[in-house]
N, C-alpha and C positions, 0 to 999 in steps of 0.2 A: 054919638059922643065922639067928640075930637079928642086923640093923643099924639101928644109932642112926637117931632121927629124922631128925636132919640129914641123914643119907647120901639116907632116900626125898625130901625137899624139894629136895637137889641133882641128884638121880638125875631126877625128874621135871623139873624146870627142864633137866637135859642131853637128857632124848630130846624134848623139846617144842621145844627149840632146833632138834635135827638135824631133826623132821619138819617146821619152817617151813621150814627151809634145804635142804629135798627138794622140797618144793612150789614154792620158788620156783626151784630148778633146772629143776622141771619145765614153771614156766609160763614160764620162758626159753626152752628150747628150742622151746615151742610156740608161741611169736612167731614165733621162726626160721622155722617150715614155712611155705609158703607156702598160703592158705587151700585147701582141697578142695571141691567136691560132694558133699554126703554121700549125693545120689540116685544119685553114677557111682563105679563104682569105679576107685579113684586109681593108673594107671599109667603112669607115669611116663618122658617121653621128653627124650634132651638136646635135642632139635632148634629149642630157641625163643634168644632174645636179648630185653634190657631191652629200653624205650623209647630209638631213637636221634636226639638232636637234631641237624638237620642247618643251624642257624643261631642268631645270637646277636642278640635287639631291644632294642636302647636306649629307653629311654624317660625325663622328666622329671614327678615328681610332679606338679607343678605346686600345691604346698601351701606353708603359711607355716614348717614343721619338721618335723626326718623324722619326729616324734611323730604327726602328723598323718599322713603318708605310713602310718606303719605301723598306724595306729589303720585308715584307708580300704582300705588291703591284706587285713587280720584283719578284719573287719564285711560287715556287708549289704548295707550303702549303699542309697540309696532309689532308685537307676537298676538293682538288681543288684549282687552280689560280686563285687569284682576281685582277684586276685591276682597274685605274682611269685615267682618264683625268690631273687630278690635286691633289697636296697634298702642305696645306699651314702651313707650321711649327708656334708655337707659338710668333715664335718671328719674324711671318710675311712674311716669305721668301719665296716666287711659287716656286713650283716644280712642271714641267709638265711629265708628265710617256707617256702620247698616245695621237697620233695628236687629234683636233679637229674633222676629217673629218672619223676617226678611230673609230671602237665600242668595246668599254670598255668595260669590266666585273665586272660592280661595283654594280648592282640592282637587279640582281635575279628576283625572281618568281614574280611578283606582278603585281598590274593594278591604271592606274590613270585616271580617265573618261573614254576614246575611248580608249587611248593608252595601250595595252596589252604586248609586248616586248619593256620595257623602256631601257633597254641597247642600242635596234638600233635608240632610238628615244629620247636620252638624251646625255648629258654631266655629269659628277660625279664630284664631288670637293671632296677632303677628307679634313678635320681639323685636326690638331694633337693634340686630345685630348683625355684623359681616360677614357668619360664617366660620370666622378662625378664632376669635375671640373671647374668654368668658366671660359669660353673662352677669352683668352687674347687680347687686344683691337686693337693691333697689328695687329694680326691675321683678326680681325673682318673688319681691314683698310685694309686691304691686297684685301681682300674677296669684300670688296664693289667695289676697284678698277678691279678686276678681272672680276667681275659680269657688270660693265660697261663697259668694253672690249669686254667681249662674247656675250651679249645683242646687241649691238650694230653691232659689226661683224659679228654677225653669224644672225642678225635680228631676236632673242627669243624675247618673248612678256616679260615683267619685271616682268609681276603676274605668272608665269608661271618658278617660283622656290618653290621646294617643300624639305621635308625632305623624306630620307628614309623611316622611320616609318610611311609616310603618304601614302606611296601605297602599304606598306608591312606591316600593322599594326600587322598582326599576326606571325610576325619573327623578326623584326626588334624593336629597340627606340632610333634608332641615328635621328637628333642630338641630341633628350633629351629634358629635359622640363627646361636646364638652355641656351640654345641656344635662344641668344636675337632679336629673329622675328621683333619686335617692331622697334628695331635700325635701320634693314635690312626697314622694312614699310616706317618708316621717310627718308630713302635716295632714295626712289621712286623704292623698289623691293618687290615681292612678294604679294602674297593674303592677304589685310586686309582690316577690317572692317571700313568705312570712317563716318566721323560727329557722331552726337550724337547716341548712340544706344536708339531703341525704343523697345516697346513691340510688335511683329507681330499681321498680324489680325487674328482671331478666325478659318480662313481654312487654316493655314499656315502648315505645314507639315515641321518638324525639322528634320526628316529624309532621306525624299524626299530631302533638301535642302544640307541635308550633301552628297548626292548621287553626286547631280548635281554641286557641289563643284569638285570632283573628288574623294573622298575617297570608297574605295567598301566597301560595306554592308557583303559580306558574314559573318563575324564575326564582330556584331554591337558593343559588347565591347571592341573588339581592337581596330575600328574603334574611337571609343567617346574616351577613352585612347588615342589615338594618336591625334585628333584633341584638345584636354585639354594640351598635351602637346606645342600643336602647338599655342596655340590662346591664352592659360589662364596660361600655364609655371606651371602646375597641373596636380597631379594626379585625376583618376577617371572616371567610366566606363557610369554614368547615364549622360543623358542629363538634364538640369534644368533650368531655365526660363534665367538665363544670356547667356546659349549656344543660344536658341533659339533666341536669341536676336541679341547675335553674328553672327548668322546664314542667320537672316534676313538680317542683313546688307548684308553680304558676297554677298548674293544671287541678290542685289539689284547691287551690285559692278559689279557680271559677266554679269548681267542682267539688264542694268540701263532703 
């Protein structure tokens, strides 16, 4: 049977269409797998789970626009590559840079309780902000909406948001002692002290308690420095009967 020209020019244009539209079915599915060994052979057991983050790090870019924020998050940077999870411009807007299930390079050296490599056992949020500046409320609405997402989805405990500066005392003072902890308490996130504060009793140990909080002791004045930031929006290195006070509580919150 003879068919007109046209029919082969359409005929060929329709199977050239179905085999791109097979191939790229096929290179779809093979993103899906998860990579193999091609030296073992692939047998397959249920018995693993993702990466599970078991805490939330605030941090403040400390740039002049989040353009700048996200140019330093994506590059090399001449100190090394830092990364985040997230970066919330002032005017409230998510930006997410690395999966959830992904380990960011947002936390460096440091320790918070047990946990000793917070990059594989955290989330990082960056804020876009200078450092000296308070934080736009936008932003702060942004943050609260974000932190009940990943709370929730990723099942983090809500007290179990911390600043930079609170397991890096001795490198770090993001977010600062203008970053409103308080706001974050009343929408039901983060470590704070509940009901009236009292005076502890007479063997109470404000050190001990700062320990068992999660901040490390190696350097106790970075340590009180960054909890004064965290708790009192203040500088200052000594502990003093309101810390201890603070503390109590704290202690009684992890430990009721």
């Amino acid at each position: 049977m003879h068919f007109p020209l046209r029919w082969h020019v359409n005929g060929c244009r329709l199977l050239r269409g179905m085999a791109l539209l097979a191939v790229a079915v096929l290179l779809a599915a093979c993103a899906s797998v998860p990579p193999h060994n091609a030296l073992a052979t692939w047998v397959p057991s249920p018995n693993y789970n993702a990466r599970q983050p078991q805490l939330i790090v605030l941090h403040f870019t400390e740039e002049k626009s989040v353009q700048q924020g996200l140019d330093t998050l994506r590059s090399g940077n001449s100190e090394g590559p830092v990364s985040a999870h997230y970066l919330i411009g002032s005017d409230g807007h998510i930006y997410q840079l690395v999966a959830d299930t992904e380990r960011a390079w947002h936390a460096g050296v440091g320790r918070w309780g047990t946990i000793t490599d917070v990059n594989s056992a955290s989330i990082g949020i960056e804020l876009d902000n200078d450092g000296q500046s308070p934080f736009a409320q936008a932003q702060i609405a942004s943050l609260l909406r974000l932190l009940t997402d990943l709370t929730d989805r990723l099942h983090i405990p809500r007290t179990q948001i911390v600043g930079h500066e609170d397991f890096a005392p001795t490198r770090r003072n993001d977010p600062g002692p203008l970053f409103p902890w308080k706001q974050l308490a009343d929408a039901g996130f983060g470590l704070w002290p509940q009901g009236v504060l009292t005076d502890p009793p007479a063997s109470f140990d404000p050190w001990m308690a700062l320990g068992e909080i999660g901040y490390p002791l190696d350097d106790r004045d970075a340590a009180v420095h960054a909890f004064h930031h965290h708790y009192r929006g203040m500088e200052g290195d000594g502990l003093d009967a309101q810390d201890s006070r603070i503390l109590y509580a704290l202690t009684r919150t992890v430990n009721p």
